[in-house]
PDB file of N, CA, C and O in Angstrom:
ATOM      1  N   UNK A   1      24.610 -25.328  58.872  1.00  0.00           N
ATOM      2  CA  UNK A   1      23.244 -25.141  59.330  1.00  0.00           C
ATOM      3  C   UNK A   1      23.039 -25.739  60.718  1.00  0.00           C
ATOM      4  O   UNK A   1      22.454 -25.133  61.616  1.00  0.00           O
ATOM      5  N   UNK A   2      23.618 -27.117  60.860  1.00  0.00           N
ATOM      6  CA  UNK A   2      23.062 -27.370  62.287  1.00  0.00           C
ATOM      7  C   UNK A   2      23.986 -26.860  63.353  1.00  0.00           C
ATOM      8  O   UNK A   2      23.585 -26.686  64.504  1.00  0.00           O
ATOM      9  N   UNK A   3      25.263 -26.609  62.969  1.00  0.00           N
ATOM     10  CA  UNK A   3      25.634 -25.308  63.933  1.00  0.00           C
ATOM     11  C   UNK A   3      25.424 -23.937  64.604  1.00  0.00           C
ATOM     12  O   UNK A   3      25.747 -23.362  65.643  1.00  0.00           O
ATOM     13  N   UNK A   4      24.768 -23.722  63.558  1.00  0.00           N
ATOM     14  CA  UNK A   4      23.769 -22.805  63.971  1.00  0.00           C
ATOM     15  C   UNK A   4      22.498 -22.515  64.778  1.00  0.00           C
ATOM     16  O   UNK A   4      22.188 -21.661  65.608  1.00  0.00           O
ATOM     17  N   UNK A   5      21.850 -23.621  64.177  1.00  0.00           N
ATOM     18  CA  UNK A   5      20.969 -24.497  65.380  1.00  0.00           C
ATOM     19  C   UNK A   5      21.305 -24.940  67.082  1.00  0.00           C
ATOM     20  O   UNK A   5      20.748 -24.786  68.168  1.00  0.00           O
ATOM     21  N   UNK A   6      22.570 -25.576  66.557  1.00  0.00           N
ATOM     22  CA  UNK A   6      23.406 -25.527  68.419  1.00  0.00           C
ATOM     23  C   UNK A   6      23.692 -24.677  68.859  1.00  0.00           C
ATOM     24  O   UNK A   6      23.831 -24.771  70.078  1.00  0.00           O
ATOM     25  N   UNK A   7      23.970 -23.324  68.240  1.00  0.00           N
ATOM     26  CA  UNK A   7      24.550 -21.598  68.954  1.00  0.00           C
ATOM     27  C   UNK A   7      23.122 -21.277  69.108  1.00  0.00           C
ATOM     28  O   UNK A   7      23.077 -20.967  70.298  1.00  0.00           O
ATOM     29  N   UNK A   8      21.549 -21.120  68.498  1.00  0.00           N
ATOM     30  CA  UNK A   8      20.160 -20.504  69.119  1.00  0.00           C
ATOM     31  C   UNK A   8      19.870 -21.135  69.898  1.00  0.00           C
ATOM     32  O   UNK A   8      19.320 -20.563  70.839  1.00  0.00           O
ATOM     33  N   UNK A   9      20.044 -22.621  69.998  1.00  0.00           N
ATOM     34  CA  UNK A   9      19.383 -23.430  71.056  1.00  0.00           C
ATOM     35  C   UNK A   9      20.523 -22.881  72.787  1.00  0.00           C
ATOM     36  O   UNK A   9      20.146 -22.505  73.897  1.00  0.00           O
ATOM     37  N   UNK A  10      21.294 -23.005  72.467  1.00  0.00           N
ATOM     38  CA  UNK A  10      22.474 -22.822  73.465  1.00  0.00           C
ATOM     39  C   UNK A  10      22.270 -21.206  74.068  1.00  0.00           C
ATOM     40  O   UNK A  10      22.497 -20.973  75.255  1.00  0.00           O
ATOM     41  N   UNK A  11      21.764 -19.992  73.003  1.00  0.00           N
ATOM     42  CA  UNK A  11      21.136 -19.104  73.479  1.00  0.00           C
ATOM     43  C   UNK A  11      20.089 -19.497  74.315  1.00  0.00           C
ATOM     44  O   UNK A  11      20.122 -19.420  75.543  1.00  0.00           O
ATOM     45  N   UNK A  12      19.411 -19.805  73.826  1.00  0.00           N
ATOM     46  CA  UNK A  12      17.735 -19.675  73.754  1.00  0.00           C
ATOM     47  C   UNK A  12      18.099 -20.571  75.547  1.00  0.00           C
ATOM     48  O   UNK A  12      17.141 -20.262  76.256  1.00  0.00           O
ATOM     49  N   UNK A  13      18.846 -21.255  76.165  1.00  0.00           N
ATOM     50  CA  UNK A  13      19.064 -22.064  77.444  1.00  0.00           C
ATOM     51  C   UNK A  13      19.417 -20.736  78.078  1.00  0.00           C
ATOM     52  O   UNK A  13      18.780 -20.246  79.010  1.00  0.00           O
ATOM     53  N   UNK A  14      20.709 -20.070  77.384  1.00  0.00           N
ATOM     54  CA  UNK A  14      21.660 -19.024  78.689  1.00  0.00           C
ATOM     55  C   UNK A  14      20.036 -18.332  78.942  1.00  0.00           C
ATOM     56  O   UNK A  14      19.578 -18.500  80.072  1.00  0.00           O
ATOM     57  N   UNK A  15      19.079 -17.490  77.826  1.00  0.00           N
ATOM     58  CA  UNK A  15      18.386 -16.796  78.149  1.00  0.00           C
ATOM     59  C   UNK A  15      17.294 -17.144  79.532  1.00  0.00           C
ATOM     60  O   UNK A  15      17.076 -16.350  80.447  1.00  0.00           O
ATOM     61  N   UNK A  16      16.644 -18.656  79.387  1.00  0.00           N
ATOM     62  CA  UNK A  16      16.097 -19.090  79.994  1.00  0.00           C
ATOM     63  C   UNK A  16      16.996 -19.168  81.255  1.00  0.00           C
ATOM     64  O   UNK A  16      16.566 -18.494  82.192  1.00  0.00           O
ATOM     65  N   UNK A  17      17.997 -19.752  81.456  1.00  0.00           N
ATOM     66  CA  UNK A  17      18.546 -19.641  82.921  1.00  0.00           C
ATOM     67  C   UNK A  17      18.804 -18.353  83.522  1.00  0.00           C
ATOM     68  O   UNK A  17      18.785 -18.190  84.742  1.00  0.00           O
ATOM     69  N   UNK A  18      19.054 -17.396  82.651  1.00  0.00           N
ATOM     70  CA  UNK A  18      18.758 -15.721  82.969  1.00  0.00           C
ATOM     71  C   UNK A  18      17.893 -15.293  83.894  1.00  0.00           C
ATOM     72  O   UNK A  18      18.027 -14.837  85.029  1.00  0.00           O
ATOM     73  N   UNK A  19      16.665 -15.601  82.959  1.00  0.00           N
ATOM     74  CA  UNK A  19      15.327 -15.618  83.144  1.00  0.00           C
ATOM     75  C   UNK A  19      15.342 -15.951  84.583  1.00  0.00           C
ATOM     76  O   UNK A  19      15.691 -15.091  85.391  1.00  0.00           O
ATOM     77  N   UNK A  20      14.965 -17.216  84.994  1.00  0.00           N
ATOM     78  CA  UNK A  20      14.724 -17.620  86.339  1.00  0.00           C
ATOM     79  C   UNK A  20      15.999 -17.500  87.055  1.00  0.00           C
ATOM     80  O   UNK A  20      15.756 -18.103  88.101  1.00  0.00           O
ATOM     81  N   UNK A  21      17.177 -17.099  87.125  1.00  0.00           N
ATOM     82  CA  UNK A  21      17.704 -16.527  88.105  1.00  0.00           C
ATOM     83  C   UNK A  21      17.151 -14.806  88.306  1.00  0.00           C
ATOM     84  O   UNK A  21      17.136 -14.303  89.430  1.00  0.00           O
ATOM     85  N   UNK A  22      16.776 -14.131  87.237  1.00  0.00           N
ATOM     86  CA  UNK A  22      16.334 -12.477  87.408  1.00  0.00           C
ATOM     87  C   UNK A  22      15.245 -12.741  88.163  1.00  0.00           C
ATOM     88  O   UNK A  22      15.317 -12.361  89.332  1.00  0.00           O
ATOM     89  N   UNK A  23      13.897 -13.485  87.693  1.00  0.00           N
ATOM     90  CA  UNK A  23      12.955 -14.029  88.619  1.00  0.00           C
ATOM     91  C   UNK A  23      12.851 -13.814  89.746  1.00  0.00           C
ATOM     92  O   UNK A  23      11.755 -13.513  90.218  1.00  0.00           O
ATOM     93  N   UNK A  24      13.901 -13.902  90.459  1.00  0.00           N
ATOM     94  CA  UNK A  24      14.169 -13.926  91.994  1.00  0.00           C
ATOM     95  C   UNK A  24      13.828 -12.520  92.665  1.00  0.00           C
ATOM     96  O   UNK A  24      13.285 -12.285  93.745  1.00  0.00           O
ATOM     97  N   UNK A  25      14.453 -11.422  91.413  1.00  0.00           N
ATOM     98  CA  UNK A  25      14.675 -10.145  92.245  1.00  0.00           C
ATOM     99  C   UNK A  25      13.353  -9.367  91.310  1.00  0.00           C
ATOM    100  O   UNK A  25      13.638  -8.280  90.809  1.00  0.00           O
ATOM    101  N   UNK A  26      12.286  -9.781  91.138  1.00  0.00           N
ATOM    102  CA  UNK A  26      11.406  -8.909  90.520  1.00  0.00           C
ATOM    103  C   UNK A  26      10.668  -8.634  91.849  1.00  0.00           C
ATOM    104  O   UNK A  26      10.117  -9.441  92.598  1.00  0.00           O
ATOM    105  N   UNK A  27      10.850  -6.668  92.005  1.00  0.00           N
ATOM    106  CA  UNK A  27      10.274  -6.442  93.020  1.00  0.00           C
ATOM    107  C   UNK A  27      10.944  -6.149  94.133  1.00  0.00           C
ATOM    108  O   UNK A  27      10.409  -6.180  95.241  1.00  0.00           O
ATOM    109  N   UNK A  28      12.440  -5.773  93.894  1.00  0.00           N
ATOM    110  CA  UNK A  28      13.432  -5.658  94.960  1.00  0.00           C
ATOM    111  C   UNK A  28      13.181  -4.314  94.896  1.00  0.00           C
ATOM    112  O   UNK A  28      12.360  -3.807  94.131  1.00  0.00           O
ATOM    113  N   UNK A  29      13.974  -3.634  95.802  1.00  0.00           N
ATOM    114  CA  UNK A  29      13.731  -2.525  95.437  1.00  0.00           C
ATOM    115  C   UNK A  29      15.248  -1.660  95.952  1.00  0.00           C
ATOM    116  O   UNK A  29      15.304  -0.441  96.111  1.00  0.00           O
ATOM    117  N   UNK A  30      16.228  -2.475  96.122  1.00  0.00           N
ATOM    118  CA  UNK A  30      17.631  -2.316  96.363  1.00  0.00           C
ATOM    119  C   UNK A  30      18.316  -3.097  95.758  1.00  0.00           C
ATOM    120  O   UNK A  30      18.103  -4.262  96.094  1.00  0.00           O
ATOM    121  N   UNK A  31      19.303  -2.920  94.749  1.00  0.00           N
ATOM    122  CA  UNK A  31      20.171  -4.139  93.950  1.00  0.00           C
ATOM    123  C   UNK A  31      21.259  -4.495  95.349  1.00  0.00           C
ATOM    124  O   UNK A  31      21.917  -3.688  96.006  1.00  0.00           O
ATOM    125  N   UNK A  32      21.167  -5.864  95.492  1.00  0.00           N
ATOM    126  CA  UNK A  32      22.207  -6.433  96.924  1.00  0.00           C
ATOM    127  C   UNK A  32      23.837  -6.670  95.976  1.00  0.00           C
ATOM    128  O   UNK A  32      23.897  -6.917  94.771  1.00  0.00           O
ATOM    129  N   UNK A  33      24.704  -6.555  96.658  1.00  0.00           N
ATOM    130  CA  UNK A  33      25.650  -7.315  95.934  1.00  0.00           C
ATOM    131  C   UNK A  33      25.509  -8.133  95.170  1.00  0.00           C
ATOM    132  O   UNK A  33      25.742  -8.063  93.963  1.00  0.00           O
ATOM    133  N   UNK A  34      24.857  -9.575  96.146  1.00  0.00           N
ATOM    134  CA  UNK A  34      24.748 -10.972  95.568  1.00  0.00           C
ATOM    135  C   UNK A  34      24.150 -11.124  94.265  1.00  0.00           C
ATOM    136  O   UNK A  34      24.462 -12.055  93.522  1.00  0.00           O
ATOM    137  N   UNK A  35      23.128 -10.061  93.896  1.00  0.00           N
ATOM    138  CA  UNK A  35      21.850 -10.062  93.326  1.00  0.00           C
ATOM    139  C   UNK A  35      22.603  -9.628  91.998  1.00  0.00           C
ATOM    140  O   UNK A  35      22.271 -10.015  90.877  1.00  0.00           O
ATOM    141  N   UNK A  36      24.065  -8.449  92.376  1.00  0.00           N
ATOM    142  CA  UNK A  36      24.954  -7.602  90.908  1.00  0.00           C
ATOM    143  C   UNK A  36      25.579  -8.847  90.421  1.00  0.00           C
ATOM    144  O   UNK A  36      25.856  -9.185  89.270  1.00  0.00           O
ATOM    145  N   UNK A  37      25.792  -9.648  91.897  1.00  0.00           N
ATOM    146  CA  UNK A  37      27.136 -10.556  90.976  1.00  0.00           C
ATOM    147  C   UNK A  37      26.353 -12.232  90.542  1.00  0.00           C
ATOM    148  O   UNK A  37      26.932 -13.159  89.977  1.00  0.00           O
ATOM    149  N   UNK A  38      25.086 -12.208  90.958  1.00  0.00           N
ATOM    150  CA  UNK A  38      24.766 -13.135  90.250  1.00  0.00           C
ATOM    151  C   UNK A  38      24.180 -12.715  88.847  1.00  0.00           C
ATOM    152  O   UNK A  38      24.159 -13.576  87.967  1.00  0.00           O
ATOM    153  N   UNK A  39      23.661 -11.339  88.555  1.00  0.00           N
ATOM    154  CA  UNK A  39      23.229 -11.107  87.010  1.00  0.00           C
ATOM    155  C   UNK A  39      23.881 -10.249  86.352  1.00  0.00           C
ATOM    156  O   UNK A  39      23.401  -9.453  85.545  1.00  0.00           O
ATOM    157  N   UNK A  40      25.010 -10.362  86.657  1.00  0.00           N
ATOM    158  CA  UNK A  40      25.707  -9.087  85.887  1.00  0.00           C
ATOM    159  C   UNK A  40      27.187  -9.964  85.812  1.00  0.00           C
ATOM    160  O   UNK A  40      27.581 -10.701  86.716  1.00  0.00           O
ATOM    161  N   UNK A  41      27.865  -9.725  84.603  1.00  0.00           N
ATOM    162  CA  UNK A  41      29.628 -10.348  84.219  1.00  0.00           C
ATOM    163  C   UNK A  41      30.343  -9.247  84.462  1.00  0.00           C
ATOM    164  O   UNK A  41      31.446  -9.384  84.989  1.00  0.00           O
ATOM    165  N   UNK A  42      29.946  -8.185  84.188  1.00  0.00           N
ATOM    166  CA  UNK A  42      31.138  -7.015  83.188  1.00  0.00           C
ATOM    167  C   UNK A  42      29.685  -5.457  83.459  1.00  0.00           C
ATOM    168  O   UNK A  42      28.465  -5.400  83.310  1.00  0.00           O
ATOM    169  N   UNK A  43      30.548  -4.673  83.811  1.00  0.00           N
ATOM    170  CA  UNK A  43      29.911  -3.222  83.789  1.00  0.00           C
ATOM    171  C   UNK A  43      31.318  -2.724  83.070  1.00  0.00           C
ATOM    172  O   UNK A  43      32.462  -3.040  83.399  1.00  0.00           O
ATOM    173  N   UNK A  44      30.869  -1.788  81.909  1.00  0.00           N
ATOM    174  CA  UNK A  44      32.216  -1.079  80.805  1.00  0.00           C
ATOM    175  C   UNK A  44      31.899   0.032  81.167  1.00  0.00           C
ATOM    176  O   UNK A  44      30.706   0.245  80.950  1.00  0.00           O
ATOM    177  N   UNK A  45      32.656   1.219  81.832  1.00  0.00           N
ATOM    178  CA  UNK A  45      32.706   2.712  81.737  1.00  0.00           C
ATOM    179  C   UNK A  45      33.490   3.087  80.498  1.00  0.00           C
ATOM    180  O   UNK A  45      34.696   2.918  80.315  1.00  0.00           O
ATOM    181  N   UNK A  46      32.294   3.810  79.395  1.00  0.00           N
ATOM    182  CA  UNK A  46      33.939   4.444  78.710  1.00  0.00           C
ATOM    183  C   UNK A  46      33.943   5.866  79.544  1.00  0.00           C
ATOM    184  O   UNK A  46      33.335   6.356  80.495  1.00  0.00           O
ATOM    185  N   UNK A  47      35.468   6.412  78.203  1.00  0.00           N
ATOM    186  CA  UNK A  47      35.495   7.339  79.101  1.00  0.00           C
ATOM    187  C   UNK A  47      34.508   8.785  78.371  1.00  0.00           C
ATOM    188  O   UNK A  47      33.828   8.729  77.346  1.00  0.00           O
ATOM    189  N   UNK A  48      34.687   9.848  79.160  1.00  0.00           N
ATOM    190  CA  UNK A  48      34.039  10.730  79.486  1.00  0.00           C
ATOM    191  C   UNK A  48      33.698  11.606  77.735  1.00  0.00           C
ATOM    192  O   UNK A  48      34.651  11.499  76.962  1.00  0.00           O
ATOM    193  N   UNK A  49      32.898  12.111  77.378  1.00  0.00           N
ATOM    194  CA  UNK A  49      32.842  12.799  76.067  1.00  0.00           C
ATOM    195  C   UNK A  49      32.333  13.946  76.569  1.00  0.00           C
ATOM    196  O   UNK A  49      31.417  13.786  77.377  1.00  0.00           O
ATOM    197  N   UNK A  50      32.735  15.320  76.271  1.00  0.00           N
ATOM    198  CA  UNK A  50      32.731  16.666  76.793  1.00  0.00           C
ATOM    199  C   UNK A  50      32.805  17.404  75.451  1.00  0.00           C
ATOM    200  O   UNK A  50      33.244  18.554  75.446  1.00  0.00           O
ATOM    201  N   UNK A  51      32.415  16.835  74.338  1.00  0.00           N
ATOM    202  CA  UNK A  51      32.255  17.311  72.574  1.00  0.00           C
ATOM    203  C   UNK A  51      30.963  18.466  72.447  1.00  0.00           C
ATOM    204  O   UNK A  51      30.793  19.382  71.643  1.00  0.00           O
ATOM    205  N   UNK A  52      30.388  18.133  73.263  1.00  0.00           N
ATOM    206  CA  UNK A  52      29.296  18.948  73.404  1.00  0.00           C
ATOM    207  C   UNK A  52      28.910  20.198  74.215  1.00  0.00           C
ATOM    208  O   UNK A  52      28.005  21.016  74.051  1.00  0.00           O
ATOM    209  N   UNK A  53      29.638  20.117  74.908  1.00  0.00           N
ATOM    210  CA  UNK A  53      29.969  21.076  75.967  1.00  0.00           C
ATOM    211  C   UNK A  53      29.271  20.515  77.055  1.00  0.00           C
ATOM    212  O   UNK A  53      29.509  21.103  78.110  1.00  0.00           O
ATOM    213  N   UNK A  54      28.326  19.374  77.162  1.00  0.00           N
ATOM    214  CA  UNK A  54      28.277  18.701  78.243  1.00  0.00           C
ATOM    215  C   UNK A  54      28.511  17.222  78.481  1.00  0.00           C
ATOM    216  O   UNK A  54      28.387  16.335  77.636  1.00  0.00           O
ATOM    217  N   UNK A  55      28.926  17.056  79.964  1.00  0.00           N
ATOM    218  CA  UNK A  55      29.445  15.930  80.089  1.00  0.00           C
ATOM    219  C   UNK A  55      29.108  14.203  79.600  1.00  0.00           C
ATOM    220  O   UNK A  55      29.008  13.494  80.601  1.00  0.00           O
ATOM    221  N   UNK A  56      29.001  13.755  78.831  1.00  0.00           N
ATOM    222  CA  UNK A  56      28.349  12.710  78.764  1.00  0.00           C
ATOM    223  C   UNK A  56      29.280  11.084  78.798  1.00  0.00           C
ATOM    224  O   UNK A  56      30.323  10.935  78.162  1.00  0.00           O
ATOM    225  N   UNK A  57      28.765  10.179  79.507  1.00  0.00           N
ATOM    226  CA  UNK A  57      29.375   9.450  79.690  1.00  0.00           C
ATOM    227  C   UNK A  57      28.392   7.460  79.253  1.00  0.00           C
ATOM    228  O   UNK A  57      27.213   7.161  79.445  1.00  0.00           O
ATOM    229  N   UNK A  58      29.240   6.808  78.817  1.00  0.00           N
ATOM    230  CA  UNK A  58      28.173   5.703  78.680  1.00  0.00           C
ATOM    231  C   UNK A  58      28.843   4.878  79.005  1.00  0.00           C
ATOM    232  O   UNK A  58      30.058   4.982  78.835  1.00  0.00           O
ATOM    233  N   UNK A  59      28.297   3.791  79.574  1.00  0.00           N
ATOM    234  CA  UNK A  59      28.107   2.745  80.291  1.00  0.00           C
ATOM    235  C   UNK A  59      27.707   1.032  79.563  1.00  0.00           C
ATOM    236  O   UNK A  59      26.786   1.011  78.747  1.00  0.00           O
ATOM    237  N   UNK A  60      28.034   0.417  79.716  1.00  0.00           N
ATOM    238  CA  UNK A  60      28.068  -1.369  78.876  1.00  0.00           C
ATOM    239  C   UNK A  60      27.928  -2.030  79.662  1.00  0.00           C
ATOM    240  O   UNK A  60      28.981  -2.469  80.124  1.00  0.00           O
ATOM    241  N   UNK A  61      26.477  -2.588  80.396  1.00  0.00           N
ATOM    242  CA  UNK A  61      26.338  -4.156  81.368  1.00  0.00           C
ATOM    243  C   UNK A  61      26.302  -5.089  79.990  1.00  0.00           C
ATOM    244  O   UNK A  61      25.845  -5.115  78.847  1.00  0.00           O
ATOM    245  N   UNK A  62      27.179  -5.892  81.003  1.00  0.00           N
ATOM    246  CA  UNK A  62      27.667  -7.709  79.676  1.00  0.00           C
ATOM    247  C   UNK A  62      26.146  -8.274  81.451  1.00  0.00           C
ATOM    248  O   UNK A  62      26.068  -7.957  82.638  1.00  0.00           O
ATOM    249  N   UNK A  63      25.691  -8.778  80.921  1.00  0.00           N
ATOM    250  CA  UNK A  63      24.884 -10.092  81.822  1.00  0.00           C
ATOM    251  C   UNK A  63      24.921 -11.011  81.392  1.00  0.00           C
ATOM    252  O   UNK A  63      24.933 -11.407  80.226  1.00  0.00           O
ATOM    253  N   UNK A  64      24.960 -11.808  83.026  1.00  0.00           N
ATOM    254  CA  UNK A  64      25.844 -13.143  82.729  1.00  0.00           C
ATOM    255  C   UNK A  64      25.042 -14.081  81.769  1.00  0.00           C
ATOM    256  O   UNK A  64      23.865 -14.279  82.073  1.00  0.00           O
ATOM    257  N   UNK A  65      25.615 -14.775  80.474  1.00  0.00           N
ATOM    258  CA  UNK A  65      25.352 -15.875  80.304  1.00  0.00           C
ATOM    259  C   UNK A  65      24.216 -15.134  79.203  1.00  0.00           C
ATOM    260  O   UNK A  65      23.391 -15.973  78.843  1.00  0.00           O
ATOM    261  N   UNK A  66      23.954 -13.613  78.519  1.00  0.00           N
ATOM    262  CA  UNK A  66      23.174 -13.862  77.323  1.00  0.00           C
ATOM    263  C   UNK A  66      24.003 -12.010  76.951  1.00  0.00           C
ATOM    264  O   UNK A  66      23.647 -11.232  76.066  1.00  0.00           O
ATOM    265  N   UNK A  67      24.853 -11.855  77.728  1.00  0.00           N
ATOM    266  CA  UNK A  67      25.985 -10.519  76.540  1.00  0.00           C
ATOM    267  C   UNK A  67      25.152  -9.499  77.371  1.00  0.00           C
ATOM    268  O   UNK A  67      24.470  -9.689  78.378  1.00  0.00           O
ATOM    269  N   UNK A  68      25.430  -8.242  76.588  1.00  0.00           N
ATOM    270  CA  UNK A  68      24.795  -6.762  76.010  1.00  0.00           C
ATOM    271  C   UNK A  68      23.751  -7.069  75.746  1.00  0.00           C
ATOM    272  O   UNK A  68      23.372  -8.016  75.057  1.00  0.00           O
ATOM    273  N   UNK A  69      22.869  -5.864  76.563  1.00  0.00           N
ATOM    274  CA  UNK A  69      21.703  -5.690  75.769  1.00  0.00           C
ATOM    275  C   UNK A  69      21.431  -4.203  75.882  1.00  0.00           C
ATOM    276  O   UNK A  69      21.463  -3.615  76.962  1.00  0.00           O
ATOM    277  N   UNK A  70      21.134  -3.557  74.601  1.00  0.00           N
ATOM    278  CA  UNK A  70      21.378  -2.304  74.647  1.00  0.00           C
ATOM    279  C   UNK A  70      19.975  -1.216  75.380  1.00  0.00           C
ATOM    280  O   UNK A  70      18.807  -1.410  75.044  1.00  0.00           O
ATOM    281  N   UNK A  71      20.277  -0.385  76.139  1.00  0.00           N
ATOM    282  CA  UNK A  71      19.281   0.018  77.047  1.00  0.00           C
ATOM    283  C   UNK A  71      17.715   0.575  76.440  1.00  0.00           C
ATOM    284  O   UNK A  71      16.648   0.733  77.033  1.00  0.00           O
ATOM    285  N   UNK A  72      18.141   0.810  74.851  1.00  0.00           N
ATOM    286  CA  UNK A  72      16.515   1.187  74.505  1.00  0.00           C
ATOM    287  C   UNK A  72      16.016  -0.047  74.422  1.00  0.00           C
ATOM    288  O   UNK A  72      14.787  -0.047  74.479  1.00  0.00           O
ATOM    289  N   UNK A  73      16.687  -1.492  74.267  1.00  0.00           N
ATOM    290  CA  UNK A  73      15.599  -2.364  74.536  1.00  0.00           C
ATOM    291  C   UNK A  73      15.433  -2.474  75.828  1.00  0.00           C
ATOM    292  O   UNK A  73      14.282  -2.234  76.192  1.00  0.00           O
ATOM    293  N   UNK A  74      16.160  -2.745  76.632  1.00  0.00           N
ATOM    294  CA  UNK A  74      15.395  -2.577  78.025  1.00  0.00           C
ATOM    295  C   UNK A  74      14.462  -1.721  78.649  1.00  0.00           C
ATOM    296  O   UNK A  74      13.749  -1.927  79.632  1.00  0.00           O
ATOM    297  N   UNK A  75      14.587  -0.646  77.863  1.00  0.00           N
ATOM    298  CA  UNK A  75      13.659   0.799  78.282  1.00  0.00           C
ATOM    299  C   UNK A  75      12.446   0.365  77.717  1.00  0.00           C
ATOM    300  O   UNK A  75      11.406   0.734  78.262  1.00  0.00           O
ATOM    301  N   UNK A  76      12.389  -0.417  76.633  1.00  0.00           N
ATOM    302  CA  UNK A  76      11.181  -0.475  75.168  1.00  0.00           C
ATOM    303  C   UNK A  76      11.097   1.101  75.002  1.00  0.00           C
ATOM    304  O   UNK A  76      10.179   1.895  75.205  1.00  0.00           O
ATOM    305  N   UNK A  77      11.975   1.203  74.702  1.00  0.00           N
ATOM    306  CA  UNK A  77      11.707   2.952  73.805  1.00  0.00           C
ATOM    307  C   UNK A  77      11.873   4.018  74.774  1.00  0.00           C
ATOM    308  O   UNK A  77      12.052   5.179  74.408  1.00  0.00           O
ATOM    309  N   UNK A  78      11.832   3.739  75.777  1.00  0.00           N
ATOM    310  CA  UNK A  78      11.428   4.762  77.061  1.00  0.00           C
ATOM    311  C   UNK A  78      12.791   5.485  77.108  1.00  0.00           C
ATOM    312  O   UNK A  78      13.805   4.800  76.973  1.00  0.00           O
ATOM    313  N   UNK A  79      12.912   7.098  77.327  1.00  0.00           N
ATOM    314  CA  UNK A  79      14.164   7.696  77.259  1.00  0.00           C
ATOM    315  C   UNK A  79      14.587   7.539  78.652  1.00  0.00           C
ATOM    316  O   UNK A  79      13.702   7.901  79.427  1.00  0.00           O
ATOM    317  N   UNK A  80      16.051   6.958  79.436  1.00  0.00           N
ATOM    318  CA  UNK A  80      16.848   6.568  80.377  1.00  0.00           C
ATOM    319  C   UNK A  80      16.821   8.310  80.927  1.00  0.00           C
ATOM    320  O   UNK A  80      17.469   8.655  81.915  1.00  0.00           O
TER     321      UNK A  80
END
């Protein structure tokens, strides 16, 4: 149990330091390098799926310091 407690709390920090480093760029309106490589770890291309007869391809940002987060939550529902 209180290990568990040390892995949410230890979240619950990466998120907050997230937080106020993203802070910075609310309102940019060009992603800078500095700006990819300070909030972003890992961009995953897979590869290409053509099952459908059209091309579709998906994509995995890891951000630094709180993982994946999958794009309908970032959208809140909104279709990409």
């Amino acid at each position: 149990m209180q290990q568990e407690i040390e892995v949410q709390e230890r979240q619950h920090e990466n998120i907050e330091f997230f937080i106020q480093k993203a802070d910075k760029y609310v309102g940019i309106e060009k992603l800078t390098p500095y700006a990819l490589r300070e909030l972003i770890q890992g961009i995953y291309v897979e590869a290409p799926d053509k099952s459908t007869g059209k091309r579709r391809q998906t994509i995995h940002i890891k951000y630094d310091g709180i993982g994946f987060i999958p794009l309908d939550v970032l959208m809140n529902g909104k279709t990409a």
